[in-house]
PyMOL Python script that loads the backbone (N, CA, C, O; Angstrom):
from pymol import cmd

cmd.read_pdbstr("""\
ATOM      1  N   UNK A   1     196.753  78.679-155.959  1.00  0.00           N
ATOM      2  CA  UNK A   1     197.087  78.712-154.549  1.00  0.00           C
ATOM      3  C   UNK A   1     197.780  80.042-154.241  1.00  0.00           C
ATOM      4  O   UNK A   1     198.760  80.325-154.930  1.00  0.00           O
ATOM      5  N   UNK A   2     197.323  81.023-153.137  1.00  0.00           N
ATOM      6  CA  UNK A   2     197.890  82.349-152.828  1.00  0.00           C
ATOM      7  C   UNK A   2     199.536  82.046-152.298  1.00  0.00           C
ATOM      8  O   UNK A   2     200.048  81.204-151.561  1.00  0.00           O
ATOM      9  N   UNK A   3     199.872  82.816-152.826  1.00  0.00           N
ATOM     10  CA  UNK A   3     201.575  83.154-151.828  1.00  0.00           C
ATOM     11  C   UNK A   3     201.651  83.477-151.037  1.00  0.00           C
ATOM     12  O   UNK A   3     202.756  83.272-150.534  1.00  0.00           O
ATOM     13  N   UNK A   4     200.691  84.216-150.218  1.00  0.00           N
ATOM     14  CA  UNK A   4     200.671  84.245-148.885  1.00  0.00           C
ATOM     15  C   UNK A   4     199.561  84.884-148.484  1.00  0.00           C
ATOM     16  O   UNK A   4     198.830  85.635-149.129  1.00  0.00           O
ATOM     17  N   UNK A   5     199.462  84.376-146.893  1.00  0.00           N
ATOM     18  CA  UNK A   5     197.948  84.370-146.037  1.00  0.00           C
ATOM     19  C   UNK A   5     198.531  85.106-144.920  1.00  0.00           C
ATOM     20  O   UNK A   5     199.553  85.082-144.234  1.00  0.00           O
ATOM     21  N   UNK A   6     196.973  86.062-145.076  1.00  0.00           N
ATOM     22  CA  UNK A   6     196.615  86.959-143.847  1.00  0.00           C
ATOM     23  C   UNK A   6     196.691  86.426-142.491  1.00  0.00           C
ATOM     24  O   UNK A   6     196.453  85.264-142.821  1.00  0.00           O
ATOM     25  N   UNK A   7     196.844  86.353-141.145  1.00  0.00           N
ATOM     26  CA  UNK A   7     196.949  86.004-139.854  1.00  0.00           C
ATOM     27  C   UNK A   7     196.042  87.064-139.279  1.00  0.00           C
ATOM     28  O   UNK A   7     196.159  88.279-139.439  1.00  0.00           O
ATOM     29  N   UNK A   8     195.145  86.440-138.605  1.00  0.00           N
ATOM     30  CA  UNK A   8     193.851  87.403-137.946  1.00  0.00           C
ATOM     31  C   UNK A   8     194.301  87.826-136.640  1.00  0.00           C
ATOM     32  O   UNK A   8     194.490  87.165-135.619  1.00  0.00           O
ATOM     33  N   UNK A   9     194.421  88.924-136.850  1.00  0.00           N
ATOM     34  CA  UNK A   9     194.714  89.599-134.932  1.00  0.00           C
ATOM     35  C   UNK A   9     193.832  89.788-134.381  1.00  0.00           C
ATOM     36  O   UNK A   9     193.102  90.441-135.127  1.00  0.00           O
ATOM     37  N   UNK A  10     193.228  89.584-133.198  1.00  0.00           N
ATOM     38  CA  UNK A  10     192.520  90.301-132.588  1.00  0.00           C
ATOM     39  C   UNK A  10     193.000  91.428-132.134  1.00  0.00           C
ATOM     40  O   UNK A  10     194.200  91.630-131.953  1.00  0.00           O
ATOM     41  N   UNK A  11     191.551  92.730-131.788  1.00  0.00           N
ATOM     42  CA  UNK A  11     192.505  94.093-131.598  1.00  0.00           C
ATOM     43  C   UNK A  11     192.753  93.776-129.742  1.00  0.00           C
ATOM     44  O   UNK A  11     192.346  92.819-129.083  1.00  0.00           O
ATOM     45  N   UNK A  12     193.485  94.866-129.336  1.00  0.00           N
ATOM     46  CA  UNK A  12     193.829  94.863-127.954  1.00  0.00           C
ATOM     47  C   UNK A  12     192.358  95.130-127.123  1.00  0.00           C
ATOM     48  O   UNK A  12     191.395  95.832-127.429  1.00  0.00           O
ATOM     49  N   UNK A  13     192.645  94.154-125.793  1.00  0.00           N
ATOM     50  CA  UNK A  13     191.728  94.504-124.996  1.00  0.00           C
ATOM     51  C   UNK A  13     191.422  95.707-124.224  1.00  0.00           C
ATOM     52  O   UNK A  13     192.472  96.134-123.744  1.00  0.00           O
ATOM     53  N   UNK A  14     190.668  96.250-123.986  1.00  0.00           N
ATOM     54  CA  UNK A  14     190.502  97.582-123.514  1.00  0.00           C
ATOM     55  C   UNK A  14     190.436  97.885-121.810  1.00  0.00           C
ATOM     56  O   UNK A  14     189.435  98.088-121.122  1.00  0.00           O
ATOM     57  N   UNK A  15     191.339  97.856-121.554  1.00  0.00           N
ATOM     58  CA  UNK A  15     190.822  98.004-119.522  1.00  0.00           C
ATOM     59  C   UNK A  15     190.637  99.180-119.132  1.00  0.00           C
ATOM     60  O   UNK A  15     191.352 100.142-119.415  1.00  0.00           O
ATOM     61  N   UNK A  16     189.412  99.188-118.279  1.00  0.00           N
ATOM     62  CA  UNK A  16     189.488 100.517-117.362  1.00  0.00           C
ATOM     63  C   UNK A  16     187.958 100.972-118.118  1.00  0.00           C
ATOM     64  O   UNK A  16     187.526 100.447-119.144  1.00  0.00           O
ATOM     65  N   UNK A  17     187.449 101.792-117.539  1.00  0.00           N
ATOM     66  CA  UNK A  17     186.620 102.672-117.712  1.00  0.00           C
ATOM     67  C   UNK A  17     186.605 103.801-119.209  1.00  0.00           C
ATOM     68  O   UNK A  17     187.720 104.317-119.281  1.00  0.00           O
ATOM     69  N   UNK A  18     186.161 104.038-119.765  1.00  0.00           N
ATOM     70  CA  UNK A  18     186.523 105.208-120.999  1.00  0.00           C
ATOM     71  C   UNK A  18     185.414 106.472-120.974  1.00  0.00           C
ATOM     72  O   UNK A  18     185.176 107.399-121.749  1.00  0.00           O
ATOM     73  N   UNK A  19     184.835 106.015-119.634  1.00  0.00           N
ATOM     74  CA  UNK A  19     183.410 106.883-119.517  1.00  0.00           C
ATOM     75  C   UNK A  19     183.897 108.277-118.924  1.00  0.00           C
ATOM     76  O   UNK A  19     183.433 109.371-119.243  1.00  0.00           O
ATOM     77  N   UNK A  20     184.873 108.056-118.041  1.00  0.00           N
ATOM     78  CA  UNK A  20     185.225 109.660-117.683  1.00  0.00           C
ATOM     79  C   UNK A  20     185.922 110.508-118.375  1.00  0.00           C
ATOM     80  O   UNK A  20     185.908 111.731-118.233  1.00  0.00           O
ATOM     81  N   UNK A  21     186.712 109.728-119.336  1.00  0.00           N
ATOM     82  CA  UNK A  21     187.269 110.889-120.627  1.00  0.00           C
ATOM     83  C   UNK A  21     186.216 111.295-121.347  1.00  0.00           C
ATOM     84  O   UNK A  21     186.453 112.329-121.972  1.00  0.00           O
ATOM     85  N   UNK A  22     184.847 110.740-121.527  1.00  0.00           N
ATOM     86  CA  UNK A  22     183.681 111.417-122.604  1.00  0.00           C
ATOM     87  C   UNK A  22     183.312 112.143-121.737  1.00  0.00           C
ATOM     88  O   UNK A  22     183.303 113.338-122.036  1.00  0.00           O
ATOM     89  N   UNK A  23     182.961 111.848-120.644  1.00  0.00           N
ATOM     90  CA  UNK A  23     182.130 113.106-119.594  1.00  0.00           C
ATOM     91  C   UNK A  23     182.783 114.523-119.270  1.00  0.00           C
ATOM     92  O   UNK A  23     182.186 115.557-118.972  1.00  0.00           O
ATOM     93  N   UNK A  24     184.589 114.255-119.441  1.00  0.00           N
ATOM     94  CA  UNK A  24     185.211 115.108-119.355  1.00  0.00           C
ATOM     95  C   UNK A  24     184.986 116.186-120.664  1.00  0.00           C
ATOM     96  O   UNK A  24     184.845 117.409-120.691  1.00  0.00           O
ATOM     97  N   UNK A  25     185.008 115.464-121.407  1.00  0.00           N
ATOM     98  CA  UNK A  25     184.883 115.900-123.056  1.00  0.00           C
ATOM     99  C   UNK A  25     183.408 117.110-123.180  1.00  0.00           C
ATOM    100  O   UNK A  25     183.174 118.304-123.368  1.00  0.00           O
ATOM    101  N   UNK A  26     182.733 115.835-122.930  1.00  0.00           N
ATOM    102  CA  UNK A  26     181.332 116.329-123.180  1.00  0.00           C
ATOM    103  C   UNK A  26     180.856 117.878-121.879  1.00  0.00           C
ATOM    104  O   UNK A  26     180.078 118.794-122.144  1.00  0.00           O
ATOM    105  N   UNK A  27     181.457 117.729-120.852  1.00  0.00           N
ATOM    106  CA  UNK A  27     181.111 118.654-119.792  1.00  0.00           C
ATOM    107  C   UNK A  27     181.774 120.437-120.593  1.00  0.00           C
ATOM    108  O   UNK A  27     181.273 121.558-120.497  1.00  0.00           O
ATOM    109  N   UNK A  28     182.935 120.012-121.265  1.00  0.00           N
ATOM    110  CA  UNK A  28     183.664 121.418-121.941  1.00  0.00           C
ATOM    111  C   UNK A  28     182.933 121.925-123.040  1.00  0.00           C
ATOM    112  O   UNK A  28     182.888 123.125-123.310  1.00  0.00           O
ATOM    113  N   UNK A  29     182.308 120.954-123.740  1.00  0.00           N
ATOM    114  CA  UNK A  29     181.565 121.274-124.898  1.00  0.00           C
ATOM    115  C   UNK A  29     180.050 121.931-124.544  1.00  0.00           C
ATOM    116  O   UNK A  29     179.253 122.673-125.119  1.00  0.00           O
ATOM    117  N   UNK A  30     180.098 121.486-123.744  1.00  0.00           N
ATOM    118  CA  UNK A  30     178.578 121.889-122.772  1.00  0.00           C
ATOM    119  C   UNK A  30     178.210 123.406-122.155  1.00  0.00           C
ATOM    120  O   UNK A  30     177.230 124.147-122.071  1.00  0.00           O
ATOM    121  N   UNK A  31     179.716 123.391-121.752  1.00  0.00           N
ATOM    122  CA  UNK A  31     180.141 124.749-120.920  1.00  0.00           C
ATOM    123  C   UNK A  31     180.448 125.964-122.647  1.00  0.00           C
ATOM    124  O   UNK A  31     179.742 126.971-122.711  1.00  0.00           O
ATOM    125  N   UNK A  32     181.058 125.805-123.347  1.00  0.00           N
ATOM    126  CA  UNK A  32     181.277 126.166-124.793  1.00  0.00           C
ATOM    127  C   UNK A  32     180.030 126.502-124.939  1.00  0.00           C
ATOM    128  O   UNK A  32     179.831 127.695-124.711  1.00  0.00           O
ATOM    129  N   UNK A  33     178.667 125.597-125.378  1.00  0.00           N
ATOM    130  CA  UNK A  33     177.658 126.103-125.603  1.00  0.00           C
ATOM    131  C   UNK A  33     176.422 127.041-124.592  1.00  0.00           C
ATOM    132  O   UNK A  33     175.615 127.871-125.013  1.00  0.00           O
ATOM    133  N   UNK A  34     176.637 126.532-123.055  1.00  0.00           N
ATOM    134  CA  UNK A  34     176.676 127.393-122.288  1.00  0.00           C
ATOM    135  C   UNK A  34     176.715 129.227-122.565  1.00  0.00           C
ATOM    136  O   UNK A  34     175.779 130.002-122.369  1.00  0.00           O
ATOM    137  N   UNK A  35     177.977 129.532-123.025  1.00  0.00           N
ATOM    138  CA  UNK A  35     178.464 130.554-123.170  1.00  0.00           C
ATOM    139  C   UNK A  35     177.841 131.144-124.315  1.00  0.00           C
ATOM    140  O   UNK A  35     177.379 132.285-124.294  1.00  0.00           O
ATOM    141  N   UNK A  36     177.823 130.517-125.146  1.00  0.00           N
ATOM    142  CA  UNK A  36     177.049 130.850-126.264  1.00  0.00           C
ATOM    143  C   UNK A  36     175.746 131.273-126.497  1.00  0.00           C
ATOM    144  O   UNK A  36     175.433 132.183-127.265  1.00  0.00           O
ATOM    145  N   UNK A  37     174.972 130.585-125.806  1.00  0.00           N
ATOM    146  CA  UNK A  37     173.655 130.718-125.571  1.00  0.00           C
ATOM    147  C   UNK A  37     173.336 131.902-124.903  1.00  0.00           C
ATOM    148  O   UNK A  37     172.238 132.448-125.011  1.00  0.00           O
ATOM    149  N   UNK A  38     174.525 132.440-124.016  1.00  0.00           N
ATOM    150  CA  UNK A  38     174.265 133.581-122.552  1.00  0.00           C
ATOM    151  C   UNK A  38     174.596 134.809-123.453  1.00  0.00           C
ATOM    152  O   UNK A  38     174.156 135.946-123.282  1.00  0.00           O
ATOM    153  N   UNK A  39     175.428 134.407-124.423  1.00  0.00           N
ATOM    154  CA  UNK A  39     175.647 135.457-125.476  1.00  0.00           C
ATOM    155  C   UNK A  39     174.520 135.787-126.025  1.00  0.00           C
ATOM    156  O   UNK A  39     173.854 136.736-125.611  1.00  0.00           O
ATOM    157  N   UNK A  40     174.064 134.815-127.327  1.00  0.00           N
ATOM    158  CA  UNK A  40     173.080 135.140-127.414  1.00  0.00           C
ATOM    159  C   UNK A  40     171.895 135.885-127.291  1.00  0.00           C
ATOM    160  O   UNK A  40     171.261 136.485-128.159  1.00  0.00           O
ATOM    161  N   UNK A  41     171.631 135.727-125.759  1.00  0.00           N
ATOM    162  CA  UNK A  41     170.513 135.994-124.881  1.00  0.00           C
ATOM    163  C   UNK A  41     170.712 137.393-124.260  1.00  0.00           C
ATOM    164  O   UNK A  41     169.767 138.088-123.887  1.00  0.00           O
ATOM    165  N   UNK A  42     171.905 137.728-124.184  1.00  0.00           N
ATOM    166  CA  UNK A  42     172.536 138.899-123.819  1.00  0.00           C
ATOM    167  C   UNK A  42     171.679 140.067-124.717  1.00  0.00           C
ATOM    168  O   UNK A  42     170.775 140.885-124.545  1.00  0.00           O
ATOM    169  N   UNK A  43     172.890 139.415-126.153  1.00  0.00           N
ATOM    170  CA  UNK A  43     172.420 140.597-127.494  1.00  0.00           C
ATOM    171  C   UNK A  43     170.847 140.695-127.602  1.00  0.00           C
ATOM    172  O   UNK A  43     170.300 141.783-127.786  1.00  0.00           O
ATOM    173  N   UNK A  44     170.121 139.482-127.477  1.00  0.00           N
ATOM    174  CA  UNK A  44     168.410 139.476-127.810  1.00  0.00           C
ATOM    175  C   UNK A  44     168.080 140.552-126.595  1.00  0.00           C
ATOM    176  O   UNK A  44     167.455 141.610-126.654  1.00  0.00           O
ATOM    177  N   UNK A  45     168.612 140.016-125.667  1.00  0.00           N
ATOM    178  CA  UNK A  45     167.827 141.298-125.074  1.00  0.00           C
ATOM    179  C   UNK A  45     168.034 142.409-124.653  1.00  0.00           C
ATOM    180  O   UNK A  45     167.268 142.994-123.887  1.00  0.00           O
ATOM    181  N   UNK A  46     169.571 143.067-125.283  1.00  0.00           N
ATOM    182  CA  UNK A  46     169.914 144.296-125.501  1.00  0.00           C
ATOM    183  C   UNK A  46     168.990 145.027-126.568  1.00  0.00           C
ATOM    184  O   UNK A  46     168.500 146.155-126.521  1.00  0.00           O
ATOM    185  N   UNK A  47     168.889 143.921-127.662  1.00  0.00           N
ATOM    186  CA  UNK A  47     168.263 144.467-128.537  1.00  0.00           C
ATOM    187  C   UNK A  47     166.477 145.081-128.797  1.00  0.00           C
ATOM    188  O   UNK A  47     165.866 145.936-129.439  1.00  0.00           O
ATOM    189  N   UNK A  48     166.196 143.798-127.655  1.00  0.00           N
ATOM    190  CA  UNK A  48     164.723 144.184-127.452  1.00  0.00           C
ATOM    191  C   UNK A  48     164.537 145.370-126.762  1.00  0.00           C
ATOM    192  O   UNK A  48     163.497 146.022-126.855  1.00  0.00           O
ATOM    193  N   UNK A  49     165.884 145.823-125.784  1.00  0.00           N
ATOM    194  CA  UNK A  49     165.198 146.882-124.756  1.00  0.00           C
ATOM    195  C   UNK A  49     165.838 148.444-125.812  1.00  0.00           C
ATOM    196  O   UNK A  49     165.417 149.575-125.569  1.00  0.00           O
ATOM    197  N   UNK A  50     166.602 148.229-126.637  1.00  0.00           N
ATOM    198  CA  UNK A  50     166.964 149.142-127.891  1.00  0.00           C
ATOM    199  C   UNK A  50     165.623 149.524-128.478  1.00  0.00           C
ATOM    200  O   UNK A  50     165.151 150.660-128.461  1.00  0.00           O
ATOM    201  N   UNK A  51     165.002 148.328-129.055  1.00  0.00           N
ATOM    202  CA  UNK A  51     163.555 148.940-129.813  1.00  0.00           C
ATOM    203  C   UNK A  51     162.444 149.239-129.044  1.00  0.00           C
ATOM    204  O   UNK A  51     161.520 149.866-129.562  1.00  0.00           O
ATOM    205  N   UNK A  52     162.371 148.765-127.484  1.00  0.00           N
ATOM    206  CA  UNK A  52     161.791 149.352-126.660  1.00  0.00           C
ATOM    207  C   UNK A  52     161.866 151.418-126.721  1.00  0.00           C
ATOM    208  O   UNK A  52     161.123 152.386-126.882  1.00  0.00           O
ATOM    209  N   UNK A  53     163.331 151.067-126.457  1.00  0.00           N
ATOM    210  CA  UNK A  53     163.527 152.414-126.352  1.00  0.00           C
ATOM    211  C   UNK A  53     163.491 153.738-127.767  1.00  0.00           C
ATOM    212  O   UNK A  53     163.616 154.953-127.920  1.00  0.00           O
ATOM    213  N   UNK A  54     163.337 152.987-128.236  1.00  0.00           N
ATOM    214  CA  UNK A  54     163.751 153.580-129.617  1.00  0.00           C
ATOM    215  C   UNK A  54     161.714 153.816-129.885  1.00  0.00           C
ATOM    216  O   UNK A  54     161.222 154.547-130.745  1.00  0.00           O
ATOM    217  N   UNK A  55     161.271 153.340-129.319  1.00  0.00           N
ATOM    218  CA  UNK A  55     159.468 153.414-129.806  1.00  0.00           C
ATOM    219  C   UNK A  55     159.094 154.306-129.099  1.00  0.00           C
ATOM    220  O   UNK A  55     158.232 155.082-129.511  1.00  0.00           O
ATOM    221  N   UNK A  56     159.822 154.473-127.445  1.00  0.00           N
ATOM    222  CA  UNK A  56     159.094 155.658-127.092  1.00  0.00           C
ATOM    223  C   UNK A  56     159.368 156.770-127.093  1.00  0.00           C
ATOM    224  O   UNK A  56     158.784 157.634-126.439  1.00  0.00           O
ATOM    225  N   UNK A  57     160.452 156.964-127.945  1.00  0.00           N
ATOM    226  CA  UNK A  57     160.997 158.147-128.158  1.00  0.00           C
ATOM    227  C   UNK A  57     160.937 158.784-129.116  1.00  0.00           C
ATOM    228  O   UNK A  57     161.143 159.996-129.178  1.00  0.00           O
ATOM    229  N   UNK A  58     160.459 157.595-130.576  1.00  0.00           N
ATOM    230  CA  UNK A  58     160.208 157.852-131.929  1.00  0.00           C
ATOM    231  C   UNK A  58     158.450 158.078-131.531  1.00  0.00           C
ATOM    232  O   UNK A  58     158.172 156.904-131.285  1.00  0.00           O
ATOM    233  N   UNK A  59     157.687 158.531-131.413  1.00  0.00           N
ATOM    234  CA  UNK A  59     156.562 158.548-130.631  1.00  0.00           C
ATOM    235  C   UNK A  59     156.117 159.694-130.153  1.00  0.00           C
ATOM    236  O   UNK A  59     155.056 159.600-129.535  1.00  0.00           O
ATOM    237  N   UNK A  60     156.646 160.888-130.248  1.00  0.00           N
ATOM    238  CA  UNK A  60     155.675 161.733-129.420  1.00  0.00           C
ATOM    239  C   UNK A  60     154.020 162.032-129.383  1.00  0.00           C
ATOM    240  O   UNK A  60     153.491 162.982-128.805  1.00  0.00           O
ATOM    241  N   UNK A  61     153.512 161.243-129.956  1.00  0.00           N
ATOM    242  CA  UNK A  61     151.826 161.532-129.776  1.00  0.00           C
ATOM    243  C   UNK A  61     151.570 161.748-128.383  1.00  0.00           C
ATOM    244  O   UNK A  61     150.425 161.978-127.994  1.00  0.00           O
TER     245      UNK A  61
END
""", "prot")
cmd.dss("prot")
cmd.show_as("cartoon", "prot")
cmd.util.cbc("prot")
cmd.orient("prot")
């Protein structure tokens, strides 16, 4: 026979909505990758108009 027994809690009930703290969440992370991407896209196409430039100048035929 055990010396002593567990008592089952239930956890606390949850009120209210929890959807606008993820949307809040998720909208910053969004904006984060946002930025990232514009970066990205920036350098790609600094870089493309670099080897643009760089061909017609390496080029005199």
């Amino acid at each position: 026979m055990p010396a002593f027994t567990f008592e089952k809690i239930s956890p606390p009930v949850r009120r209210g909505p929890i959807a606008p703290v993820e949307q809040k969440q998720r909208g910053v992370i969004v904006q984060m990758l946002d930025r990232l991407v514009e970066a990205r896209a920036r350098r790609a196409a600094g870089q493309d108009k670099a080897e643009t430039a760089g061909r017609d100048s390496a080029a005199p035929e």
